[in-house]
C-alpha positions in Angstrom: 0.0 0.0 0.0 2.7 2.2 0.9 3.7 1.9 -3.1 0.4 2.9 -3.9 0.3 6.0 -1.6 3.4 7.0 -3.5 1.9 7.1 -7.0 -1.1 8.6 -6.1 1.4 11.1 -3.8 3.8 11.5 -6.9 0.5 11.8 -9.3 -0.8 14.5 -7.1 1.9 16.3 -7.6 2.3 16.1 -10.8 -0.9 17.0 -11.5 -0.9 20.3 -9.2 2.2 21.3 -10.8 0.6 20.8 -14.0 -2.3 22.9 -13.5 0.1 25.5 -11.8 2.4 25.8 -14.8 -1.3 25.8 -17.4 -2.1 28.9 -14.9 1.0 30.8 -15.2 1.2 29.7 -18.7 -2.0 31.2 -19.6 -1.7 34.5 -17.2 1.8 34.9 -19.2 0.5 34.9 -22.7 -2.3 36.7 -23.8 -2.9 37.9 -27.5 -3.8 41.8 -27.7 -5.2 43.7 -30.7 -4.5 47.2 -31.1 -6.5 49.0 -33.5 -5.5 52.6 -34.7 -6.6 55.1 -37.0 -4.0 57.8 -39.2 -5.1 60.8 -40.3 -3.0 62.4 -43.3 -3.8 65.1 -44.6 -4.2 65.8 -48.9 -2.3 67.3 -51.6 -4.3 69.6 -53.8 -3.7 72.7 -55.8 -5.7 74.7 -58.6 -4.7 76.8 -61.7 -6.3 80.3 -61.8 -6.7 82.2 -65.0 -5.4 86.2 -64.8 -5.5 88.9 -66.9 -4.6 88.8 -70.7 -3.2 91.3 -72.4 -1.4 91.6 -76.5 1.2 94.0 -78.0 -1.7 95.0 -80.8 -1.8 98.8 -81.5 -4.8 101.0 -79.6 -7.6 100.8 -82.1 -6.3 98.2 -83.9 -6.9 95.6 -81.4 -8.6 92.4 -83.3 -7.0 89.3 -81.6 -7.2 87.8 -78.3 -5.6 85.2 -75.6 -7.9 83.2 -73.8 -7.3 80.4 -70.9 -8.9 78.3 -69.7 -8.6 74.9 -67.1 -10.0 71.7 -68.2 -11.2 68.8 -66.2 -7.7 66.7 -66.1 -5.9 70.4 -64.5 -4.4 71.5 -68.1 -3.7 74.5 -69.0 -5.0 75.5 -72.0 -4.3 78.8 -74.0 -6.0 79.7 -77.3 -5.0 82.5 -79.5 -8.1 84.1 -81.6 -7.9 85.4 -85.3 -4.2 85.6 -84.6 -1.6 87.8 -87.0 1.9 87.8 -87.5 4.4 89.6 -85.3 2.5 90.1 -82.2 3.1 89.1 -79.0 0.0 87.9 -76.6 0.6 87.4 -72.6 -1.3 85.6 -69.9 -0.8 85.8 -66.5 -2.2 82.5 -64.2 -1.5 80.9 -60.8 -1.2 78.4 -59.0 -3.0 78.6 -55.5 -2.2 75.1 -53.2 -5.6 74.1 -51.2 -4.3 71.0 -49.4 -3.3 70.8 -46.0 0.6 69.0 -47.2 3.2 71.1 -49.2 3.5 70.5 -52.9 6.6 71.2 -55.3 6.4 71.7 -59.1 8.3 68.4 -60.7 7.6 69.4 -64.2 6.3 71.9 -66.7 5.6 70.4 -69.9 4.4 71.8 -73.1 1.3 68.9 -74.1 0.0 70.1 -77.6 1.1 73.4 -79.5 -0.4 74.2 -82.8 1.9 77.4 -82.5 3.7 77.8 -86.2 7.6 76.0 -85.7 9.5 79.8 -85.2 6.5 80.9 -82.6 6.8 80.7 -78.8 4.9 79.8 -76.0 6.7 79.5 -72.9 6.1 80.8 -69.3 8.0 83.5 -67.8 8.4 85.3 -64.5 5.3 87.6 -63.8 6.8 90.8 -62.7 3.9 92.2 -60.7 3.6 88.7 -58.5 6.4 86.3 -56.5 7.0 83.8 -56.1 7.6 82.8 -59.8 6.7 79.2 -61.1 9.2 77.3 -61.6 10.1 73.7 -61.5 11.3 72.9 -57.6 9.1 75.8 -55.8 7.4 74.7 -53.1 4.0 76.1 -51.8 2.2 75.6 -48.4 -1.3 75.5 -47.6 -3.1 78.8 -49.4 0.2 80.0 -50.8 0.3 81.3 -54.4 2.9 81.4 -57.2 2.3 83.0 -60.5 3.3 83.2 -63.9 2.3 84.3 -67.4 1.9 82.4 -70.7 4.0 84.4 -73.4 3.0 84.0 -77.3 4.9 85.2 -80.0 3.7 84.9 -83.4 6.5 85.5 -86.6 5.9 85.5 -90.2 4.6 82.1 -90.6 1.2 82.8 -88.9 -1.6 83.0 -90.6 -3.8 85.8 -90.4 -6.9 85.2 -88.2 -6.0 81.7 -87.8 -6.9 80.0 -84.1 -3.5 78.5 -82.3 -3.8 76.5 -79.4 -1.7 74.9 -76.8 -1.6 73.3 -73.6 0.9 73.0 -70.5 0.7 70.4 -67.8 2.2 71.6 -64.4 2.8 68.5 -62.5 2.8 68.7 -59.0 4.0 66.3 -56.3 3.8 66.1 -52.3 6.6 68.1 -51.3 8.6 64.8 -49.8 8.1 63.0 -53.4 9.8 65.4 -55.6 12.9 64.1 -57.2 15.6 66.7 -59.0 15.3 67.3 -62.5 
């Protein structure tokens, strides 16, 4: 008998330390799920159409510039029974509505029905800073500006339509890579 006490002494055991290590055990590992919610903000930005102006003589003052943004954020400029030897202007900006910085990557001419010795290029508006340029950053509500400059030579017909469009690509301001 005094065998059998034994086992059923040593099984006791056993099985108390059993249960003791399952209770330790399962106060020692406990899966937790944290759940978490991250709010960004958004990149956004919008073209505004200025003032247009030409180099045509007081009176004499039959063409036109006009600009206008289309759905997909172009810029598009269209020059109206158009001469030769005249330049056009168009001042525009660029007005940044999100709540993260943007830089300008590119400026890219996207369709130009300008004759092959015309221009159309953006330059510095003198009246406004910053100027648009590729690398310029802009915070929330800041402004840059610029202005579309036509020049027509001797290849243009008279009161011929031109048209062309510019795509300012903008990036968050921790995307843009150097040109």
């Amino acid at each position: 008998m005094k065998m059998k006490s034994k086992m059923i002494g040593i099984a006791a055991v056993l099985l108390i330390a059993l249960m003791v290590c399952g209770v330790s055990y399962a106060l020692w590992s406990k899966t937790l799920y944290i759940d978490g919610t991250v709010n960004m903000g958004n990149v956004n930005a919008e073209i505004i159409a200025g003032k247009s102006w030409d180099t045509e003589e007081v009176g004499k003052d039959v063409s036109s510039i006009d600009c206008h943004v289309d759905a997909a954020g172009h810029l598009i400029v269209t020059v109206t029974n158009a001469y030769p030897c005249i330049d056009y202007y168009q001042a525009f900006s660029i007005h940044c509505t999100g709540s993260i910085p943007v830089k300008v990557q590119s400026i890219t001419p996207v369709t130009n029905t300008i004759p092959a010795d015309g221009v159309a290029e953006i330059i510095a508006d003198s009246d406004n800073n910053p100027d648009i340029a590729v690398g310029l950053q802009l915070h929330y509500c800041q402004y840059a500006y610029g202005v579309i400059h036509v020049h027509l030579d001797n290849r243009a017909v008279l009161g011929e339509t031109y048209t062309f469009t510019f795509e300012i690509f903008l990036v968050q301001w921790n995307e843009f890579v150097e040109p």
